[in-house]
C-alpha positions as CSV (number, residue, x, y, z in Angstrom):
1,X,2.4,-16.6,-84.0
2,X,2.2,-15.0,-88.1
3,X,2.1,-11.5,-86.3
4,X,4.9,-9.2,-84.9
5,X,9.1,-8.6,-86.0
6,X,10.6,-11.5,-88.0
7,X,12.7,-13.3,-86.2
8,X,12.1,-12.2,-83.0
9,X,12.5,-15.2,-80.4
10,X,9.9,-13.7,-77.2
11,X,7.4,-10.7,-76.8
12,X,7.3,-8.0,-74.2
13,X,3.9,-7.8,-71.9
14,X,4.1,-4.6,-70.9
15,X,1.3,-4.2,-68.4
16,X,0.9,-1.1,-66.7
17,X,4.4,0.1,-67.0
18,X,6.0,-3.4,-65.1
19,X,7.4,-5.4,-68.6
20,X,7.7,-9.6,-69.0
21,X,9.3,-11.2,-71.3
22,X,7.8,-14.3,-72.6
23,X,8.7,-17.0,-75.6
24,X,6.8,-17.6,-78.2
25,X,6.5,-21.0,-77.3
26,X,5.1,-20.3,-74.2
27,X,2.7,-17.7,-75.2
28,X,0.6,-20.3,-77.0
29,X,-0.2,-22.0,-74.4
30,X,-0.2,-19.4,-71.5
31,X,-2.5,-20.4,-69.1
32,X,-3.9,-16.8,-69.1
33,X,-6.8,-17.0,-72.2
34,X,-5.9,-13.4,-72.9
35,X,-2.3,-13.7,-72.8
36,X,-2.7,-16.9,-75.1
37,X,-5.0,-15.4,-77.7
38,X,-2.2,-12.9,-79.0
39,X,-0.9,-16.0,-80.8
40,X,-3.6,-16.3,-83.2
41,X,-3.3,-12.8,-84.2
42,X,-2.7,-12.3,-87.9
43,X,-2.7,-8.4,-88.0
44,X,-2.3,-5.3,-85.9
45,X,-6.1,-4.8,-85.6
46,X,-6.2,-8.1,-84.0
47,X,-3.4,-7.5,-81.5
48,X,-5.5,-3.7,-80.7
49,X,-8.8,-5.9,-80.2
50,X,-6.9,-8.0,-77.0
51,X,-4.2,-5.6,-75.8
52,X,-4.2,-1.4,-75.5
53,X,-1.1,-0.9,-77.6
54,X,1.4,-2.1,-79.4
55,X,4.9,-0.9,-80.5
56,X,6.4,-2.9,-83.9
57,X,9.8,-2.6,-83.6
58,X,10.0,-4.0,-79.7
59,X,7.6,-6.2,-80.4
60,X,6.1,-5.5,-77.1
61,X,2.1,-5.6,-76.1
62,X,0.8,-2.8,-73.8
63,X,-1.8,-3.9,-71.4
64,X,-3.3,-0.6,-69.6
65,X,-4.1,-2.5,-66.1
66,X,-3.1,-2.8,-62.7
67,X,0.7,-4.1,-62.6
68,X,0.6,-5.2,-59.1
69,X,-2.8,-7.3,-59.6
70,X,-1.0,-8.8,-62.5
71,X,2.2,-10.0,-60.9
72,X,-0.2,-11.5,-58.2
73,X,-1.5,-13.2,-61.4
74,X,1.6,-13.9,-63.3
75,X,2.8,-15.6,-59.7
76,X,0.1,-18.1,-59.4
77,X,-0.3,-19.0,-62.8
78,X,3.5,-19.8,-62.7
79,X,2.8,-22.4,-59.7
80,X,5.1,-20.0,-56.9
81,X,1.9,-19.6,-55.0
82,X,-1.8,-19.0,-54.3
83,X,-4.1,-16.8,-55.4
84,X,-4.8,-13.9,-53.2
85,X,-5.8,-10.4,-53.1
86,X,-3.3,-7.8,-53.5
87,X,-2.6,-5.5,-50.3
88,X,-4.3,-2.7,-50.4
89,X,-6.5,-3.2,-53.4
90,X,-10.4,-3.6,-53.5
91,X,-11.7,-7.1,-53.8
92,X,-13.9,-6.0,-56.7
93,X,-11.2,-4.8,-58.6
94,X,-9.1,-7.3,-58.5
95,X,-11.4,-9.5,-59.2
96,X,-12.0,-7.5,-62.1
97,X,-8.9,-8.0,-63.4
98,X,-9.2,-11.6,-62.8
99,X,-11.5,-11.8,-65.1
100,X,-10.1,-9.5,-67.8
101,X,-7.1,-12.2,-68.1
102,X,-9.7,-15.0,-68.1
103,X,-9.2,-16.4,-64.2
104,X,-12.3,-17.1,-61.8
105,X,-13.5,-16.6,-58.4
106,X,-13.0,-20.5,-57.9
107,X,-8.9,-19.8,-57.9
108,X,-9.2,-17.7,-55.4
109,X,-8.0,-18.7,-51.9
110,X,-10.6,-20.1,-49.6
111,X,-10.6,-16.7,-47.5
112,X,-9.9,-14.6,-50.4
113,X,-13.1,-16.0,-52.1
114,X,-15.5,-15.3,-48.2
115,X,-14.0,-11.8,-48.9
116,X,-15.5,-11.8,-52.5
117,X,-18.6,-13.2,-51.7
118,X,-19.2,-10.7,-48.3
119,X,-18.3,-7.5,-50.6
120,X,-20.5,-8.8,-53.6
121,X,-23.3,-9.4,-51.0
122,X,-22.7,-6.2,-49.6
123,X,-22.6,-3.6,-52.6
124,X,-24.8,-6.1,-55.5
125,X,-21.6,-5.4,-58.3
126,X,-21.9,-6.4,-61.9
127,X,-19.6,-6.0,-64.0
128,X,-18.7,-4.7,-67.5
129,X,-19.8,-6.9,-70.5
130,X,-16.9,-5.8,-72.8
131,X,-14.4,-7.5,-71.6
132,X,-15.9,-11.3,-71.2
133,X,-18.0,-11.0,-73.7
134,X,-15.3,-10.4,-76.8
135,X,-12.9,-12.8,-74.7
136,X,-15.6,-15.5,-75.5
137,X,-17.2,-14.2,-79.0
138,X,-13.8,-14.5,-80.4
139,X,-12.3,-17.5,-79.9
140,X,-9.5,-17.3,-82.1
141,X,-9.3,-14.2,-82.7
142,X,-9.5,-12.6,-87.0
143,X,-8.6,-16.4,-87.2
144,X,-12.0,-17.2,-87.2
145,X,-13.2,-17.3,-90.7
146,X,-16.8,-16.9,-91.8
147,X,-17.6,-20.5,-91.1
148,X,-16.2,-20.3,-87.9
149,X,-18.0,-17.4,-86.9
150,X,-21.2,-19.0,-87.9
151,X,-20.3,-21.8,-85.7
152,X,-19.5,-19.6,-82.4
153,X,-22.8,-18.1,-83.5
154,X,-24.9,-21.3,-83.4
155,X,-22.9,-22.9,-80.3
156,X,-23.7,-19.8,-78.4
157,X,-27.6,-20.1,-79.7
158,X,-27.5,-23.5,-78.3
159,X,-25.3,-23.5,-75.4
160,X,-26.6,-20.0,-73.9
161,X,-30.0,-19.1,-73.8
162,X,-29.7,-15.2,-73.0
163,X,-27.2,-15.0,-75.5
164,X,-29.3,-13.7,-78.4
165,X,-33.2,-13.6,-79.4
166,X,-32.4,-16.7,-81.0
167,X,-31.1,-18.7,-78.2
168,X,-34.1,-17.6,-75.9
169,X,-37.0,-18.9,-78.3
170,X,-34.8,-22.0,-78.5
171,X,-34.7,-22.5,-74.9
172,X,-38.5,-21.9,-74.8
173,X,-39.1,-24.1,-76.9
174,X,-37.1,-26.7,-75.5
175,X,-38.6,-25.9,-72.0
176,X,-42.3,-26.1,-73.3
177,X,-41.1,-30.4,-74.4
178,X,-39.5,-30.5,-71.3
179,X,-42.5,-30.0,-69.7
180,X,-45.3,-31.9,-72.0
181,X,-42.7,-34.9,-71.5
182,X,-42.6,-34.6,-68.0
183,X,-47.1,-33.7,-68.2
184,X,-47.4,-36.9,-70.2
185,X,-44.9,-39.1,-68.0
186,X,-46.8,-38.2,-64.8
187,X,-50.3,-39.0,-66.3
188,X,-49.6,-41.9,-68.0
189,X,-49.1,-43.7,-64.9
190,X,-52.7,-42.3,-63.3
191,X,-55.0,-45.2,-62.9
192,X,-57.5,-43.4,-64.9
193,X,-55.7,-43.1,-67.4
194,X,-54.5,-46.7,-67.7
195,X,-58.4,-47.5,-67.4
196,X,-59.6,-45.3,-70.1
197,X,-56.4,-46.5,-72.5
198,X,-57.7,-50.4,-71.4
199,X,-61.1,-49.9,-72.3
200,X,-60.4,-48.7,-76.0
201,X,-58.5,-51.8,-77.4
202,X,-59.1,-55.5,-77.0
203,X,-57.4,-57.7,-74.7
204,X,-55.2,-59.7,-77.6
205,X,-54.3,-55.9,-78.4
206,X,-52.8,-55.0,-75.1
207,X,-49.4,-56.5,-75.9
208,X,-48.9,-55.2,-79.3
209,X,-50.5,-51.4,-78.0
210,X,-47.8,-51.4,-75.0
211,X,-45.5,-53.1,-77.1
212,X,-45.3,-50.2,-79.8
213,X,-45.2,-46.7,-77.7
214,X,-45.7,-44.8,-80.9
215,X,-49.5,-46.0,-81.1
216,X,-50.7,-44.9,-78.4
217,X,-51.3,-40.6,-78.2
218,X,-49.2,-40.5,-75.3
219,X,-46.4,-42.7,-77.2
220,X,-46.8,-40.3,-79.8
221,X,-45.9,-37.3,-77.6
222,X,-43.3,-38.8,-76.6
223,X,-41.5,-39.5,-80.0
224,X,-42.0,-36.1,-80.5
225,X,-40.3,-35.0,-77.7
226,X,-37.5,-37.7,-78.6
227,X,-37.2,-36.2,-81.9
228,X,-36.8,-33.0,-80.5
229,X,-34.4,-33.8,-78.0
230,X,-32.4,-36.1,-80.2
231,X,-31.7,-33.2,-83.1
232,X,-30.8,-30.7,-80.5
233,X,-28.2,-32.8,-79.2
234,X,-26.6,-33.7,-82.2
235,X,-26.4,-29.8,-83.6
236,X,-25.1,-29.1,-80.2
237,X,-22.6,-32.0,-80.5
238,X,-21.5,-30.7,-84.0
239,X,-21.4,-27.5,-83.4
240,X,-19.3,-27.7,-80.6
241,X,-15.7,-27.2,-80.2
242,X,-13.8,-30.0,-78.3
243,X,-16.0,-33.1,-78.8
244,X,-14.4,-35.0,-76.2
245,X,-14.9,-31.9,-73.4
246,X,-18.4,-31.8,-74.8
247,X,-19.2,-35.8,-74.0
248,X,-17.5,-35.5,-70.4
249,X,-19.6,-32.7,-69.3
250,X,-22.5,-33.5,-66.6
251,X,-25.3,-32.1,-68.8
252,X,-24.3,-34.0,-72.0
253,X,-24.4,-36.8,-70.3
254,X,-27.5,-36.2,-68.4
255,X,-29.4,-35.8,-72.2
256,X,-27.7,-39.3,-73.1
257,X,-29.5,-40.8,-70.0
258,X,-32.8,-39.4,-71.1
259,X,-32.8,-40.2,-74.8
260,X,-31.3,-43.4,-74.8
261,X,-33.6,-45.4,-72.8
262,X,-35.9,-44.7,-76.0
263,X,-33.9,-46.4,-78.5
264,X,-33.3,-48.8,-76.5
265,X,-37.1,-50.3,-75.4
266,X,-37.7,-49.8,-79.1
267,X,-35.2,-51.7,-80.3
268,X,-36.0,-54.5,-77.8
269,X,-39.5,-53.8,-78.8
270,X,-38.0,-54.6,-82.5
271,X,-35.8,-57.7,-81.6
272,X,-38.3,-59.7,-78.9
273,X,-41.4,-58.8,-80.8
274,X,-45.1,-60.0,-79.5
275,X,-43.8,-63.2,-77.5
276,X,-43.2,-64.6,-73.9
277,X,-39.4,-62.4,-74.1
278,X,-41.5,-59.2,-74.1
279,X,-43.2,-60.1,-70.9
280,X,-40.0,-60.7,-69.1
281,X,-38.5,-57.8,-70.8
282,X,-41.9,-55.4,-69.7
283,X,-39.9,-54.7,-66.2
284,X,-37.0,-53.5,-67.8
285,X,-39.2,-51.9,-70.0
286,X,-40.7,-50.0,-67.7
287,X,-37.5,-48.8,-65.7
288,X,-36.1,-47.5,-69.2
289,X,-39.5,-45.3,-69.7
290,X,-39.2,-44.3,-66.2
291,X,-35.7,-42.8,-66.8
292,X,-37.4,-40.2,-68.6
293,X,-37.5,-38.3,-65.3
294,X,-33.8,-37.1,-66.3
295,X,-35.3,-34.9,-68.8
296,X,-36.2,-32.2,-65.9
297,X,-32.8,-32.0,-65.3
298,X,-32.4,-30.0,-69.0
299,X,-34.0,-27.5,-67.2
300,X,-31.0,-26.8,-65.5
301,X,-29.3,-25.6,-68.9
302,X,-32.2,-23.0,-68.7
303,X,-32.4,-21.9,-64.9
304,X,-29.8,-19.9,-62.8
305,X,-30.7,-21.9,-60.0
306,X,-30.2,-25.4,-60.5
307,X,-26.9,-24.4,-62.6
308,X,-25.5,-22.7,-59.2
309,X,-26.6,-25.8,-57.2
310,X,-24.8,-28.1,-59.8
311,X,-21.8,-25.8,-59.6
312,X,-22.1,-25.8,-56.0
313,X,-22.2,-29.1,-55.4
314,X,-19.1,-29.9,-57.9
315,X,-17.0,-27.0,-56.0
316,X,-17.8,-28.7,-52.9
317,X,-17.5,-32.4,-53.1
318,X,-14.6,-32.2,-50.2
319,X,-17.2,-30.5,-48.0
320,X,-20.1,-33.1,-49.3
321,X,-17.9,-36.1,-48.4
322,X,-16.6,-35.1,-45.2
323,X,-20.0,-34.2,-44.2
324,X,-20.9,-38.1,-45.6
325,X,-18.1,-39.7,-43.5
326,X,-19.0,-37.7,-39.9
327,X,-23.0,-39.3,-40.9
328,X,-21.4,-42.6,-41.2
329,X,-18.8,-42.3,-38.5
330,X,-22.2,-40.9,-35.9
331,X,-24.1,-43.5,-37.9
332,X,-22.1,-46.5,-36.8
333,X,-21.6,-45.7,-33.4
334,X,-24.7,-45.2,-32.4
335,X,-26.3,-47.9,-34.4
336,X,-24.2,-50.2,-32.2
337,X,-25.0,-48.8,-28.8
338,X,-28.6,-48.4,-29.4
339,X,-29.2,-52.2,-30.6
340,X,-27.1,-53.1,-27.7
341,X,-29.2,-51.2,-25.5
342,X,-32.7,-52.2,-26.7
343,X,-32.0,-55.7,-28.0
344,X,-28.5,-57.5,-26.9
345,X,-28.9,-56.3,-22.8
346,X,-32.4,-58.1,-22.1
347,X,-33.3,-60.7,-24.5
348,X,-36.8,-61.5,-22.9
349,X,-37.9,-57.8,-22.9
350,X,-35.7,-56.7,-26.4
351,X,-36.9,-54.3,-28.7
352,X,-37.6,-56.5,-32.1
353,X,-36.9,-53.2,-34.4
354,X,-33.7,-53.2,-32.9
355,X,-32.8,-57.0,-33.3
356,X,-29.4,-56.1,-35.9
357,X,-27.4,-53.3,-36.6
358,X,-28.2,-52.6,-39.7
359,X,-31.5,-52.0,-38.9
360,X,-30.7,-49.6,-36.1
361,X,-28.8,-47.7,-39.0
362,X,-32.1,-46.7,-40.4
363,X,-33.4,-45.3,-36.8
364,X,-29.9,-43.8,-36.6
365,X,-30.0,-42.0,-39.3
366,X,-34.0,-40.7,-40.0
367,X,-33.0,-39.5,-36.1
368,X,-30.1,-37.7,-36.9
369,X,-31.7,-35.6,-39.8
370,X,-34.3,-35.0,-37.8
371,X,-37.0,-36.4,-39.6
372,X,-38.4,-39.7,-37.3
373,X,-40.8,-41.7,-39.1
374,X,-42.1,-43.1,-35.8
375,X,-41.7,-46.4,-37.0
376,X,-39.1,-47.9,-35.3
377,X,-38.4,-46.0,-31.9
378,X,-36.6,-46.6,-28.9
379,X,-39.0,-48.2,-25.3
380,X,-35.9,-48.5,-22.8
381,X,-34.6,-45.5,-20.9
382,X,-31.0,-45.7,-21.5
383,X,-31.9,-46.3,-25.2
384,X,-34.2,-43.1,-25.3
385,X,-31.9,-40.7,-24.0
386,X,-29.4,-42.5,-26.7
387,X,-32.0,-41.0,-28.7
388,X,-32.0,-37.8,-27.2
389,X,-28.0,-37.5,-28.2
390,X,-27.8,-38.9,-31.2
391,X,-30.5,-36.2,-32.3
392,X,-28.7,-33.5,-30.8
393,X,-25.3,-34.9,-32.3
394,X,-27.0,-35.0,-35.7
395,X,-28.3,-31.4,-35.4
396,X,-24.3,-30.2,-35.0
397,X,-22.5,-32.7,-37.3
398,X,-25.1,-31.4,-40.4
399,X,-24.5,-27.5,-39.5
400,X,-20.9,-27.8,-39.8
401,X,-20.0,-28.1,-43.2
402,X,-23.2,-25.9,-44.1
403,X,-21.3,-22.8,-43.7
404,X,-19.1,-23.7,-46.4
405,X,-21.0,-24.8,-48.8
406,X,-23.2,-21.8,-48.0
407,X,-20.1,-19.3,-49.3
408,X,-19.6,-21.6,-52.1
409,X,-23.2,-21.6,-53.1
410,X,-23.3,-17.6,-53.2
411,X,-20.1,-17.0,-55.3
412,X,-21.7,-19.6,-57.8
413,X,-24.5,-17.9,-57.7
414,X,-23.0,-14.3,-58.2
415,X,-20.7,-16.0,-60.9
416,X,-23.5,-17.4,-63.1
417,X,-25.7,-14.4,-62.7
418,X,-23.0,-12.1,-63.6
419,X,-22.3,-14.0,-67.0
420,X,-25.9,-14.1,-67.2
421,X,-26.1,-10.0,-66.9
422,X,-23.2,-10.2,-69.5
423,X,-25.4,-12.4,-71.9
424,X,-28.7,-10.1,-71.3
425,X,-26.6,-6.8,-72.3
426,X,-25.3,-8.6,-75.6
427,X,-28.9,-9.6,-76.6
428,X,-30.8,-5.8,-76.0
429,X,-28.1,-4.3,-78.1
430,X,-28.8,-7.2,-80.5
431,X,-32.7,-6.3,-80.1
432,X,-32.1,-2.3,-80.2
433,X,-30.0,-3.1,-84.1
């Protein structure tokens, strides 16, 4: 820290009148992201832009919030607890001043968070863009140099699409390849299609034209969208700021699955050539081309609602898996008794669909989620009202967890769409100067 008294071994938090003292060691890396960004600060005007006041000669920071919400805070952050409202305090509020010192709904307590979501349900809040917007617009505070700044600038262009005017004809655009790959991916496998490519090109041509996909006008598009795809992910990638955080995150890795199959049936394009290794190559060829379907999952970097299902679903892997082991638990007890009772009881008369386990798992569980085929079915009466209660048993084992995921789902939801709100507000004043 280059700002405040010389010599001075901690710094005063003064937050609504309740003070904490705190070492300069530790403020660096104080789990709070406000908190942490006064150790960047290289002048007073920085110090005003993340904290209300500030008073030289105790070196001590004024914050003007609610003291009690903070000690809440300060408690959890510290590890002597959970996170949980403050008596007597509105849930909006305090999560309002969550999110002023940079915490989430997701640290809330289970109950504290079906509070939250009920009273965001009930009264529709969003909240002020000040706050979270500067928090993330200013990473490092008046460290951030010209350069910098134009880097925030361009990962925010890339990385957000409501962001700026920018951002959204970027995100059109890449939505508009999105779909022409997905357009030219779905009618290249029409048999029309195929027909129509067959007729125009000799037979000793077929292997070099599927060979190359850049000769054909469908191969062509697709480059194209390669192209595309391949230079947004490596500005994304540069501009970023922790490149290992970028690589481990689910999108990233997502765009890697849907550009590389490319370079890769080139290259064995490239290394086998015209010859027999291309024809035992063409079904791994065709698996790599059809792992273009990933590219519909970009959309989610564009859409609300496939980023709350993601966020959904990675909030609420316990409540995914436990729902996983009561299908396979139900699964495997009642794949046992209903081959026993159409196939091991009476030999002579035995149901044939039910002659193993393993394939009473699949009438176990197309039963259970209520979706029966009508291929396989039980014929004896004890195995039909087997039937009967392993559909009934499936109905109640999938509807418990859903109430959980269900809350979970419509925080994310509120979460996303207020950053989104926060994002929209940023880009009209952009518009209006």
């Amino acid at each position: 820290m280059t700002f405040g008294r010389s010599g001075a071994a901690s710094v005063v938090l003064n937050v609504g009148g309740a003070r904490y003292s705190l070492s300069r060691e530790l403020l660096k890396d104080f789990p709070l992201r406000r908190v942490s960004r006064l150790h960047g600060c290289r002048s007073e005007r920085d110090v005003l832009e993340v904290c209300d006041d500030y008073d030289r000669e105790r070196n001590e920071y004024f914050f003007d919030r609610h003291s009690e919400a903070f000690g809440f805070i300060l408690l959890y952050v510290r590890g002597h607890g959970k996170l949980r409202f403050a008596p007597r305090m509105c849930e909006l509020s305090f999560y309002n001043e969550m999110i002023y010192w940079g915490l989430e709904g997701a640290h809330l307590e289970y109950c504290c968070q079906r509070r939250l979501d009920d009273r965001m349900s009930d009264t529709y809040t969003f909240y002020s863009a000040d706050e979270p917007g500067r928090d993330e617009a200013r990473p490092g505070g008046a460290e951030a140099a010209p350069t910098r700044r134009w880097l925030e600038r361009m990962r925010r262009t890339f990385e957000e699409p409501t962001s700026s005017l920018a951002a959204q004809i970027l995100a059109s655009v890449s939505v508009v390849f999105v779909i022409v790959s997905m357009v030219v991916l779905c009618a290249s496998t029409l048999p029309d299609w195929r027909a129509a490519a067959a007729d125009n090109r000799s037979l000793d041509d077929r292997s070099r034209y599927s060979a190359i996909p850049g000769r054909e006008p469908s191969g062509i598009i697709e480059a194209i969208c390669i192209g595309w795809f391949t230079a947004e992910c490596i500005v994304r990638f540069i501009v970023s700021k922790n490149k290992c955080e970028f690589v481990k995150r689910p999108l990233n890795i997502i765009d890697l699955l849907a550009i590389t199959p490319y370079y890769i049936s080139v290259l064995m394009t490239v290394f086998t050539g015209e010859n027999s290794q291309l024809q035992r190559a063409g079904v791994t060829l065709r698996v790599l081309r059809m792992m273009r379907i990933f590219w519909v999952i970009k959309l989610a970097r564009h859409f609300i609602g496939l980023q709350t299902l993601g966020l959904t679903l990675k909030r609420c892997y316990r409540e995914m898996v436990m729902l996983l082991v009561f299908i396979c638990v139900a699964m495997a007890i009642f794949s046992a008794l209903s081959q026993l009772l159409e196939h091991g009881l009476d030999l002579e008369a035995s149901n044939k669909d039910f002659a193993s386990i393993p394939a009473a798992c699949w009438w176990v569980i197309i039963s259970m989620t209520t979706v029966g085929y009508g291929d396989m079915y039980p014929i004896t009466m004890p195995g039909r009202i087997l039937g009967g209660v392993c559909v009934v048993s499936g109905i109640v084992l999938l509807a418990l967890p859903i109430t959980f995921i269900y809350h979970s789902f419509v925080q994310c939801y509120h979460e996303l769409k207020f950053r989104s709100a926060r994002y929209s507000r940023s880009l009209s004043t952009e518009f209006l100067n």
